[in-house]
N, C-alpha and C positions, 0 to 999 in steps of 0.2 A: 853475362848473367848476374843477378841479383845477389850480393849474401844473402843470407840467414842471419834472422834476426833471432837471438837467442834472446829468452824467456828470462828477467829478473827474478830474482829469487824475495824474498820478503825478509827483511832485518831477522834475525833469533832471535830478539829479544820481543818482538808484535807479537805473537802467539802469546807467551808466557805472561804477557800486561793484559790481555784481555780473557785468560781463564783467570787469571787473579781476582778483577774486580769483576768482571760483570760476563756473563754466560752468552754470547750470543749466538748458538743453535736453537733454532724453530724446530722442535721434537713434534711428531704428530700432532700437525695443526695448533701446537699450544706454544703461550709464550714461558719461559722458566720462572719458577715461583722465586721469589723475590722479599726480601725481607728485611727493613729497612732496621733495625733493632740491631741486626747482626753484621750491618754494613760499617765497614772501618770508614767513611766518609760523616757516618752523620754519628758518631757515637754524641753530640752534645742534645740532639733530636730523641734518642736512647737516653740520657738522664736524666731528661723533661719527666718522660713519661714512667720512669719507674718510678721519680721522687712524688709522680701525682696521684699514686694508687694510695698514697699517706694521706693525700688530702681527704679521702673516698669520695666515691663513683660520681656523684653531682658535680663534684667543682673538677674533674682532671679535665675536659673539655676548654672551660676558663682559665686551668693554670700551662694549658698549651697556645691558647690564643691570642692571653695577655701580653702584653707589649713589655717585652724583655723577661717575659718567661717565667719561671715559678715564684724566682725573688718578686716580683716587681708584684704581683697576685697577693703574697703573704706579707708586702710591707702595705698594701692598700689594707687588708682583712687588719693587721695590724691596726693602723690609723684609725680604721671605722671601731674597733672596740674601745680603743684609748678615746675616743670621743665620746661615744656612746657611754662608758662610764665617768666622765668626768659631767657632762650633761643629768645624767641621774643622782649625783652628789649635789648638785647645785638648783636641783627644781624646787620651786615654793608650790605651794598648795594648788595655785593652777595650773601646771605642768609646763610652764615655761622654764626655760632654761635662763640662768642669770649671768652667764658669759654673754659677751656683746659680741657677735660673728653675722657673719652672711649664714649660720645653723636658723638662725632667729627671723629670719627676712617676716614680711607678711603672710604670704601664701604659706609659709610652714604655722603660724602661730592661726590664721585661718583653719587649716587641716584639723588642727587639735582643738579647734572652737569645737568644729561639727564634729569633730571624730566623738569629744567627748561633753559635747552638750553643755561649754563653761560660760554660759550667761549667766554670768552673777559679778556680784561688786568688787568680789576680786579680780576678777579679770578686766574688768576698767580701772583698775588701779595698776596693773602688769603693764599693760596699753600705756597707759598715761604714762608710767617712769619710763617706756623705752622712746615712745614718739618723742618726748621732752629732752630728754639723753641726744637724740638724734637730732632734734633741734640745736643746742647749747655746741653739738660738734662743726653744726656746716653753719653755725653763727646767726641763725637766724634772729631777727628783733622778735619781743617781748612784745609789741604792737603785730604783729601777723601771728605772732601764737595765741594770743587771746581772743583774735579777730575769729581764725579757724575753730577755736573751742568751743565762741561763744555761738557760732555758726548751726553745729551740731551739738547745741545743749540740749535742746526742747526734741530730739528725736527719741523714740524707740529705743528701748536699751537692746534690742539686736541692730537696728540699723546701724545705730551710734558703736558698736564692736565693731563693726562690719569696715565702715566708713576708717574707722581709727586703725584697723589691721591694712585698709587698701593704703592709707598716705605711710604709715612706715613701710612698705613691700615699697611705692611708688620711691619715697627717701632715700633706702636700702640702692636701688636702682636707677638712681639721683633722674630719676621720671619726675618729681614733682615741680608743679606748679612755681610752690614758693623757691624752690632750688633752680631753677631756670631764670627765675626772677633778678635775682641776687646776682647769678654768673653773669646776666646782659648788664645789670651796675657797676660790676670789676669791671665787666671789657671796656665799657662805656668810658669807665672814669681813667683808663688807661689810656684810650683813644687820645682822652682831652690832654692828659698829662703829656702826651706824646706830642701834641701839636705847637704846645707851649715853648716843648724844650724846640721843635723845630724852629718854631720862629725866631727865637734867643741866636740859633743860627744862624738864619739867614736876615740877622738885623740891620749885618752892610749896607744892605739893599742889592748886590749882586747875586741872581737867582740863574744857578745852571739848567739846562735842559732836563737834566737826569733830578734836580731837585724840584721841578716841575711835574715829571710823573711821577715822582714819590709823594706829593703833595699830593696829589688828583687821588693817586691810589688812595692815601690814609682819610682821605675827603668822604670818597666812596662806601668804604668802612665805617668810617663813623655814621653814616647816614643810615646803615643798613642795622647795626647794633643801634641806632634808636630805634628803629624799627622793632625789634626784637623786644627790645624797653616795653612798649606800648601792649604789642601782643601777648608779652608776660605777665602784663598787668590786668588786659581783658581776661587772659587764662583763670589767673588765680579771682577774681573777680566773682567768672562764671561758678568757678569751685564754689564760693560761697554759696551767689547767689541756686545754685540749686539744691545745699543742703536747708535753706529756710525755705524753700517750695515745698523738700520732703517736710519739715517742719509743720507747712502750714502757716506760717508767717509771711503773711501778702504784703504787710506795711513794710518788715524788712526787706525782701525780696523785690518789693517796688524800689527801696532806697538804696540799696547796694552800688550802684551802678554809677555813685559819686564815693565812694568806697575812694579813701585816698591812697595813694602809695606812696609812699613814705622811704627814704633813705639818709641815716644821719640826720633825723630829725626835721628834716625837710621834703617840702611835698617834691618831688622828684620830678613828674612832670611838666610843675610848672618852672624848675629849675632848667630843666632843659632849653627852655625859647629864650634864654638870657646867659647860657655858660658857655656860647660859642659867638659873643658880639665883640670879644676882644679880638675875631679874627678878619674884623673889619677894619682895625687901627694898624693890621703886620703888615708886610708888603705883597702876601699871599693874597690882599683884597683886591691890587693890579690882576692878578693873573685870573681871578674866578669872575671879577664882575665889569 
């Protein structure tokens, strides 16, 4: 015959861990109320919510949401007032703000054109110190600032805000034209600086495999940032040439388009079909042609 299996009993201590923290009897049809405030598990979810009945009833929703929880709510709330007064200490008559920050982009200094109607001569005076500001920082020549100026002189004194608040928003957002122009001139002139020093190396005349596809590579590159050169140039080109369309200026807008570019005092373009003919005389001229 079979033993008997006799029945294990359940630890003494199972019962006593499960009326402690959590009720698990289903009472007529219902699950036990439950109440997370009085739960020794979440008392830091319990501090959230009593310290945010101080903030009142609008913001406790935000000071539970927010990403590290009440502090982090009241250092932002913080921030935003300490700016917001430091910004109304520092407005001139056109409601710009005279700290230089991303507060100031174009689309904020646009808002407060239309918000508040500030077409007038101060605010092309506003315009003109921060675009200038923002030129003199990312270096731009004194020949493409007055090229741009003289572009949109004969507009509309709202086109001309209009136009002056998009290129500092574009600047701000290093989107512009002339800022793209300038970055394909470093790369370019780095390219070249780079090939020079290459060849100083490989003057032996012994060219490894491996400094063959470094060559081909940096060949490649340089080809492609001319590229860039060109198309920065029709870019910023076009920029003129369509603020003297708005203009009304057909004789400019016909001439633009020999509009030089200019780098270090040199027309740039044509610099380029003559600044890579020393790489005729290295021994990289065996391998390419």
């Amino acid at each position: 015959s079979r033993p008997m299996r006799t029945q294990s009993k359940p630890p003494p201590t199972q019962g006593k861990r499960e009326a402690k923290g959590w009720d698990s009897r289903f009472h007529l049809e219902k699950i036990p109320h439950y109440d997370a405030l009085i739960d020794s598990h979440c008392r830091n979810y319990a501090e959230i919510v009593k310290k945010s009945y101080k903030l009142g009833a609008k913001q406790q929703p935000n000071a539970m949401l927010a990403p590290g929880g009440l502090r982090a709510l009241k250092q932002i709330r913080n921030e935003r007032v300490r700016e917001d007064s430091m910004e109304s200490r520092e407005k001139k008559k056109t409601g710009f703000p005279k700290e230089r920050g991303r507060q100031s982009t174009g689309i904020h200094i646009r808002k407060k054109i239309k918000a508040q109607n500030l077409i007038n001569q101060e605010t092309i005076s506003a315009l003109l110190e921060e675009i200038e500001y923002l030129w003199n920082v990312y270096r731009i020549d004194k020949y493409y600032q007055q090229a741009y100026l003289e572009s949109i002189s004969k507009l509309h004194i709202t086109t001309y805000i209009q136009l002056l608040a998009k290129e500092i928003e574009n600047l701000y957002n290093e989107r512009a034209a002339i800022q793209r122009l300038y970055m394909a001139f470093q790369k370019r002139e780095e390219a070249i600086k780079y090939f020079k020093e290459f060849c100083k190396a490989i003057s032996d005349g012994h060219i490894t495999a491996e400094q063959k596809e470094t060559a081909k590579n940096a060949l490649e590159r340089l080809r492609t940032i001319s590229l860039v050169v060109v198309e920065s140039g029709v870019m910023f080109r076009d920029q003129l040439k369509a603020a003297y369309y708005l203009a009304g200026e057909e004789e400019k807008h016909a001439t633009i388009r020999n509009f030089p570019i200019m780098f270090e005092e040199e027309n740039y373009l044509l610099k380029m079909g003559k600044d890579t003919l020393f790489l005729s005389e290295t021994e990289l001229s065996k391998i390419f042609n």
